[in-house]
N, C-alpha and C positions, 0 to 999 in steps of 0.2 A: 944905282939900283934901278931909277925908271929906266935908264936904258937898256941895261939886260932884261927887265921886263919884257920892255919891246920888243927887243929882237927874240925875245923868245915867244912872242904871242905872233910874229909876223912869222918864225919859222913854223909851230904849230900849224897858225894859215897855209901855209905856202905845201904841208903836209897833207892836209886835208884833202886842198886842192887838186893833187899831184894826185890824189888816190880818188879824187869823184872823177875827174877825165879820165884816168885810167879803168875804172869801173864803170863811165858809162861808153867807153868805147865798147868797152867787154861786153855791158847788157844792152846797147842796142846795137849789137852784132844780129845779124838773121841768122836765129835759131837752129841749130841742126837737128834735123828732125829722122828718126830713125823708121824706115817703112819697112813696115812686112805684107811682101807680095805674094801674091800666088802665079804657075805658070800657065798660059793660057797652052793651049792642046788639041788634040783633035785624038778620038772615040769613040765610041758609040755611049749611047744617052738612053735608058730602061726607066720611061715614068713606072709606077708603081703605088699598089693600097696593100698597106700590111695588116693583117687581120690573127687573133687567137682562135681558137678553137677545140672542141675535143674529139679523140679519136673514138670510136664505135662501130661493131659491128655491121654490117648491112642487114642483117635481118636479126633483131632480138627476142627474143619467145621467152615470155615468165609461164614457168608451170604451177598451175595451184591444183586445190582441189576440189572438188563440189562436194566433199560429204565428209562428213569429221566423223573423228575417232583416234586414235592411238597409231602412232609410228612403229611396226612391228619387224621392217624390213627396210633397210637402202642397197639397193645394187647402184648405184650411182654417185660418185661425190666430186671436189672442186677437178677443173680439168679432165675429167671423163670424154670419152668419145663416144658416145650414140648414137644409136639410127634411130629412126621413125618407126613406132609401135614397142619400142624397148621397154620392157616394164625398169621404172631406175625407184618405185618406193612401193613400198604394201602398206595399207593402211589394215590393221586388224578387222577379219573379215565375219568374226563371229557374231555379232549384233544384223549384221546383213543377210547372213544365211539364214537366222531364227525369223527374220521376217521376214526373209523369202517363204521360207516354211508356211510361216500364216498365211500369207497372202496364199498359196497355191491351197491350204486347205477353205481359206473361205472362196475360191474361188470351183469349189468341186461341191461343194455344200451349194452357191447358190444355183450350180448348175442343177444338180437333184430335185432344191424348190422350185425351178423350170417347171422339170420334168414331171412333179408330182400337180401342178396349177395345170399346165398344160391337158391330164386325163381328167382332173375334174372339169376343165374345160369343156372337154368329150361330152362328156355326160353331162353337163347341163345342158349344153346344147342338143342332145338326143332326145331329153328330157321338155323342152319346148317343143322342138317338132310331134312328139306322141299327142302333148296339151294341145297344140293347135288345130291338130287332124277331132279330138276329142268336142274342142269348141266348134270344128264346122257341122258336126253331126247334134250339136246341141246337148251334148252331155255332160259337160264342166260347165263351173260359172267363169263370167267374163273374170272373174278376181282369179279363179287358177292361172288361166292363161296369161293373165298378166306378170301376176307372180314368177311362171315357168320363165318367161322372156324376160323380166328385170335378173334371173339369177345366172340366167343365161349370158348376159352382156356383162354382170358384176366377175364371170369368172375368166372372160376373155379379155378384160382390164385386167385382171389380176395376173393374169403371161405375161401382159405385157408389162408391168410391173417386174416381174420376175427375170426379164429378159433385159431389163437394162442392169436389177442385181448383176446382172452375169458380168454385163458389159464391165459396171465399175470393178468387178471381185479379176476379173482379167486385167484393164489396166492396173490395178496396185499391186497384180503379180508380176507383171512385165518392168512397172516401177522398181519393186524389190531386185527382180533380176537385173535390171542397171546398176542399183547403188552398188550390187555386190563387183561388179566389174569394175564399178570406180574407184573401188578399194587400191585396184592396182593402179597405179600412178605412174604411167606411159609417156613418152618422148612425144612430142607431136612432128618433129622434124629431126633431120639428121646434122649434127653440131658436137658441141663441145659445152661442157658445161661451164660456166664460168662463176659461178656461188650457189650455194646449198644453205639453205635457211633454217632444217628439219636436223634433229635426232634423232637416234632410235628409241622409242619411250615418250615421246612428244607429243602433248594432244593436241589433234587439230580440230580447230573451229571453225566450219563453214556458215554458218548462220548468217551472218549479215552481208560475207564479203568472201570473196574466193581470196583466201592465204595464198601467198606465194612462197613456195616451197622450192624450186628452182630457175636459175636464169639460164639458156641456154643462147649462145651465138651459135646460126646457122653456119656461116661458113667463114672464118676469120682469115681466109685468103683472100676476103673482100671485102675491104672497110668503106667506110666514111670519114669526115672530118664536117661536123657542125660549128660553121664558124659565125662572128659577131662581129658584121660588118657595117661602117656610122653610115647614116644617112646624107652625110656628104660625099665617100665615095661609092655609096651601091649603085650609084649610074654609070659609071663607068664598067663595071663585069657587067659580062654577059656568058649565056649560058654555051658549056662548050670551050670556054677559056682556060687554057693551062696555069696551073700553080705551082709552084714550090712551096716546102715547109719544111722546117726541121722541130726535133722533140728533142726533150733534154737525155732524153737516155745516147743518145744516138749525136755528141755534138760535134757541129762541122760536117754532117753527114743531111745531105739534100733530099731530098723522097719528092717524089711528083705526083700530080694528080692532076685531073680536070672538072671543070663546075657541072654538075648535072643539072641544079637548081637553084633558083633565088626566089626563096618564098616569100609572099607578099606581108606574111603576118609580122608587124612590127612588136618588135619587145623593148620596155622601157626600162630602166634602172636609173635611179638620181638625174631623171631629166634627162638623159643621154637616150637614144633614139638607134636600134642596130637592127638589123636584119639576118636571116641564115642564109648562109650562103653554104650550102650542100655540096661536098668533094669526096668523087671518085678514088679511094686509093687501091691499087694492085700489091697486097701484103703475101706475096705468094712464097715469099721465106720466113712468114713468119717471127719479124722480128720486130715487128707494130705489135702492140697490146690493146684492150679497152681501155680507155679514160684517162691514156696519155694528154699531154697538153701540146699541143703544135701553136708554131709562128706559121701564118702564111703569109705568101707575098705573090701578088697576082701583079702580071709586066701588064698593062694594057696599052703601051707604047712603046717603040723601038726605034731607032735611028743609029745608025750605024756610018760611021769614016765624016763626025760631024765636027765643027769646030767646039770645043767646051770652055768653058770661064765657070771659076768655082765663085758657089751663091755668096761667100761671105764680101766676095771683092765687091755683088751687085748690092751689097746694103752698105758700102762704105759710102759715108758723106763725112767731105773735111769741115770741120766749123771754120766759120764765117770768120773767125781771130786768125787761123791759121791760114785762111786764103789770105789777109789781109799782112801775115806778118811775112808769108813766104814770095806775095805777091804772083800770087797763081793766076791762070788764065780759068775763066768759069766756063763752064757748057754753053751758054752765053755768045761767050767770044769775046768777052771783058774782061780787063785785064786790073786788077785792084791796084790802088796807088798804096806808100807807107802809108797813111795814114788813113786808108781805108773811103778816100771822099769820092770815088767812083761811083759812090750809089749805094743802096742797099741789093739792087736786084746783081748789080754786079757781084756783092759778095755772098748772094745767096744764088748756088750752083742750084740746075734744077734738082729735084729731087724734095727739096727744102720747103717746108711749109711759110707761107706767109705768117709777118708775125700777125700775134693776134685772130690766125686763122682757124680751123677745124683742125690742124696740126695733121693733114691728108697728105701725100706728095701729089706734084703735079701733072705728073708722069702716067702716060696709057701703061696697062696691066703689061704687054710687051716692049713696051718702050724704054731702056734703062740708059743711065749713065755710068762707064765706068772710067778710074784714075788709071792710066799707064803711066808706068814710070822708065821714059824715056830719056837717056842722057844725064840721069839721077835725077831727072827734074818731072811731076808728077804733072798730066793733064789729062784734064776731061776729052770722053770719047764715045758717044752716043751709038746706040747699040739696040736692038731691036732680037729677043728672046724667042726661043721655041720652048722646046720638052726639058724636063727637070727631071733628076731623079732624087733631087733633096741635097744633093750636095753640089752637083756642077750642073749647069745649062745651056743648052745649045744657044748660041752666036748665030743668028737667020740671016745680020744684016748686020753692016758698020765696019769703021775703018779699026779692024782689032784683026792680027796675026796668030797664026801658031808661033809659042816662046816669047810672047812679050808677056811683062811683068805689070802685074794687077796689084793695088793697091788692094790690101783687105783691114790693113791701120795702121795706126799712126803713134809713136811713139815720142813723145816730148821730154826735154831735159824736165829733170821731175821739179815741179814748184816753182817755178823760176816766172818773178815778178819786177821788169826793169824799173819801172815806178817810184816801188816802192821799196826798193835794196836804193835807188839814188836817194830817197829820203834818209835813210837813214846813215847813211853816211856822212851829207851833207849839217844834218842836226846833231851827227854827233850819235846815233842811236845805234851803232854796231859795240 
């Protein structure tokens, strides 16, 4: 019995064993590591600021009204085409006409008390000169004379009293004959209407604030695009810069324009910081609307037949396990040993923050490193960046071709821990 014990506790052993050398030849086998590349190229390169905005008229005209009353006529309604002096609304005109009327009778009324101040005028005045010629000969008393000449001067004030009557009874006639003309509600330019705010039957109130009763665009064969653009790229446009946009009515479909303006007046929303950036469009088919929504996209650089590397390969950094388990050569020029005792700077490629550092890289804003993956085997290749257009970047400088393959990552057999799969084997814990 203890002998088949034994030999069955040494075969057990002699199993175990057989499968931890077998298992750690397997787990410390170097890893096969799956890359996915991109291919390097040559293109043109279009930096770029993309901006929203909305589409509008070049000139907008609201009609109101200056004087209330009742909606009694619309020749005018949505989409109308009008010219300049069009009557497009009538405001009920019978309350204007009755005080037209008055004002022209009070103003013929104060004409008359002119005219009737004015002979008594005469006559006082005639009536002094008798008194006076009377006092030099000493035949009135000093009191007539004076009397004569205080009524005298009371009735030549009194004209002129009478003659500003006139003035005012003429302005509130020529008053009343405006409102009555404002009754009609006239185009002030030649457009297209594009809202109507009024009914027929609708009272309008001008007392505090001229209503707006219609909108009209002058001419919608010539828009705008007011766009909101951040204050990190409105240094880049300038005025005069061609753009592209698309609307969603219209998609896949390009429309162009150029900047007229970039107005200085900042507008904020939740701490974000944008500017107008004013675009020319030429809508001469008419198939832009008001208050569409546009993407723009303004090139403000171009490079053409350059070398290009896509941005995802220049943010790939291998970890510092994988330089060390594949034994890669770093940007450096250091080469990691198995077990990693090269150094730390050895297996931290540039790009790599120092531990315990600001977690910065250490790299100038054009100065990059990228992985080619040459011979299947990946290495660092120091490279020096121009213009972006967000996805690839022009190659200015460095030893990188057209059609070599960029590392953009790194795919590892999943979980896979040599450690700690020999532990458990060895203990017996699988």
């Amino acid at each position: 019995m203890r002998v088949s014990s034994l030999r069955s506790t040494k075969c057990w052993g002699a199993i175990v064993l057989g499968l931890a050398l077998a298992g750690g030849t397997r787990l410390f086998a170097k890893p096969k590591v799956q890359w996915k590349t991109a291919t390097v190229d040559r293109g043109h390169i279009a930096a770029q600021v993309t901006a929203t905005g909305t589409l509008s008229a070049l000139v907008t005209v609201q009609v109101g009204s200056q004087v209330s009353g009742s909606i009694v006529k619309l020749y005018a309604d949505f989409n109308s085409t009008v010219k300049r002096g069009q009557i497009i609304a009538t405001i009920d005109p019978r309350q204007f006409k009755a005080t037209l009327e008055s004002a022209r009778a009070n103003y013929a009324q104060a004409k008359a008390m002119l005219d009737k101040d004015k002979v008594v005028a005469r006559f006082a005045e005639r009536q002094f000169k008798r008194q006076r010629l009377l006092a030099r000969d000493g035949l009135i008393a000093a009191s007539d004379l004076d009397a004569a000449e205080s009524s005298a001067g009371s009735s030549l004030a009194q004209v002129e009293a009478k003659r500003a009557n006139v003035k005012q009874a003429l302005a509130d006639l020529r008053q009343a004959e405006v409102n009555l003309t404002l009754a009609d509600i006239v185009s002030p330019t030649d457009g297209t209407v594009l809202s109507r705010n009024v009914d027929v039957g609708q009272t309008v109130a001008a007392s505090l604030e001229a209503p707006v009763l219609f909108v009209i665009a002058e001419d919608l064969r010539k828009m705008q695009v007011d766009t909101s653009v951040s204050e990190a790229d409105v240094s880049r446009l300038r005025e005069g810069m061609q753009a592209t946009f698309t609307v969603d009515a219209f998609p896949g479909k390009p429309f162009k324009g150029s900047i007229r303006q970039i107005r200085n007046a900042a507008t904020t929303v939740q701490n974000v910081v944008t500017y107008d950036a004013v675009i020319d469009v030429d809508n001469s088919d008419l198939r832009l609307r008001p208050g569409m929504t546009a993407t723009i996209t303004f090139v403000f650089a171009r490079k053409d037949d350059v070398l290009r590397v896509a941005n995802s390969a220049l943010s790939f950094r291998p970890s510092p396990d994988l330089v060390s388990a594949l034994k890669l050569e770093t940007a450096h020029g250091h080469r990691s040993g198995s077990d990693g005792a090269s150094g730390g700077q050895a297996l931290r490629p540039v790009g790599f923050a120092h531990a315990g550092g600001s977690g910065k890289s250490d790299e100038a804003s054009d100065r990059r490193t990228v992985w080619v993956l040459r011979n299947d085997r990946p290495s660092p290749v120091r490279i020096k960046t121009g213009t972006t257009d967000g996805s690839k970047t022009e190659v200015v400088e460095g030893s990188l071709h057209a059609w070599d393959l960029v590392i953009s990552d790194a795919i590892l057999p999943g979980g896979f821990r040599p450690a700690a799969s020999v532990r458990r084997i060895v203990f017996g814990r699988i």
